[in-house]
N, C-alpha and C positions, 0 to 999 in steps of 0.2 A: 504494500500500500504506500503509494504516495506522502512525503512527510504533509503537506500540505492539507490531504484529508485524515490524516492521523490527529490535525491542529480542530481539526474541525469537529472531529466524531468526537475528540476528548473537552470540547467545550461546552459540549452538549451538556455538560452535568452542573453546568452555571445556569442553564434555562434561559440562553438568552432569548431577547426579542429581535436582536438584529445582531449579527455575527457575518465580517468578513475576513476572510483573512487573503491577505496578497502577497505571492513567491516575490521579495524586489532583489532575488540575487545575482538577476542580469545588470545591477545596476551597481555592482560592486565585481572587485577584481577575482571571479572564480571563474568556474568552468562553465562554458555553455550545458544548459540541462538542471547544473545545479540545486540545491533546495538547501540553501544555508539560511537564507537573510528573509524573515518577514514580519509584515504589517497585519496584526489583528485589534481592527474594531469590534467591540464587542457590547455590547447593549445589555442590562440585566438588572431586575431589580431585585437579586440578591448584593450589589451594590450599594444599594439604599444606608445611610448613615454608616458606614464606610470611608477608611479613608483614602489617597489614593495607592498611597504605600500597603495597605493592606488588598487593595484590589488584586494590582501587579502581582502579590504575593498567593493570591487564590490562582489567580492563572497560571502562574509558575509551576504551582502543586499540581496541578493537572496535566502541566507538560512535563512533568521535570526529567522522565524517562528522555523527552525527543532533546531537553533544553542541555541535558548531562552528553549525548550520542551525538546529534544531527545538527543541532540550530546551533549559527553560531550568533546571529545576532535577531533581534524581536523587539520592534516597538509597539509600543500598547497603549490604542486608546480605550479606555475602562471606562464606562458611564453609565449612570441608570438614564429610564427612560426621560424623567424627567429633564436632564440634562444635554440628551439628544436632541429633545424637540428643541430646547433652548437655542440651538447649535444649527436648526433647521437640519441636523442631520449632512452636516459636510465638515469636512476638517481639513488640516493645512495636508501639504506634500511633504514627505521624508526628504530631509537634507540629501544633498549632495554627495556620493562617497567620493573621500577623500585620498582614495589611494589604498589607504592599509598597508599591511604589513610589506606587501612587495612592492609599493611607491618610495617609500623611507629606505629599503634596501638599496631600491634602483638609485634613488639620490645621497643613497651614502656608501658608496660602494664597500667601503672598510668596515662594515657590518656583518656584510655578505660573510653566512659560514663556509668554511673551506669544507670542499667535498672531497 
């Protein structure tokens, strides 16, 4: 199974109202195909008087098998519903990747480990 709908079957037990989750590891320095890097919004009002450090930290739990193996990176927008509508249900775009690990090697070559 796809890590992607592994993200998806395992959110299921937050009941959200609105759950997306989006692969962006085309937009970081890995492999064509990949499934390192993504974006879950996630809607629930098991959120409800909650903080957000405590949301993040419910999602985690549910991934933590793929977060410990597979993902290397995962932003999270966590909201109840209430908070969604506020939002009209849009949010901003994930930064820019900046390289990572093999940018910083490429521009500092004296890093590079010897093979």
């Amino acid at each position: 199974m796809k890590i992607k709908n592994l993200i998806e079957t395992k959110l299921q037990s937050l009941q959200p109202q609105f759950l997306e989750v989006i692969n962006e590891s085309h937009m970081h320095n890995v492999a064509t195909g990949s499934e390192s890097h993504f974006k879950v919004t996630i809607v629930s009002d098991q959120f409800n008087g909650k903080m957000l450090i405590t949301r993040h930290r419910m999602v985690n739990k549910a991934l933590a098998d793929e977060l410990a193996h597979s993902i290397h990176a995962l932003v999270l927008h966590t909201m109840t519903t209430e908070e969604w509508l506020e939002k009209s249900g849009t949010l901003s775009q994930s930064p820019p990747c900046l390289g990572g690990a093999h940018a910083s090697m490429a521009a500092h070559p004296r890093r590079n480990p010897v093979m």
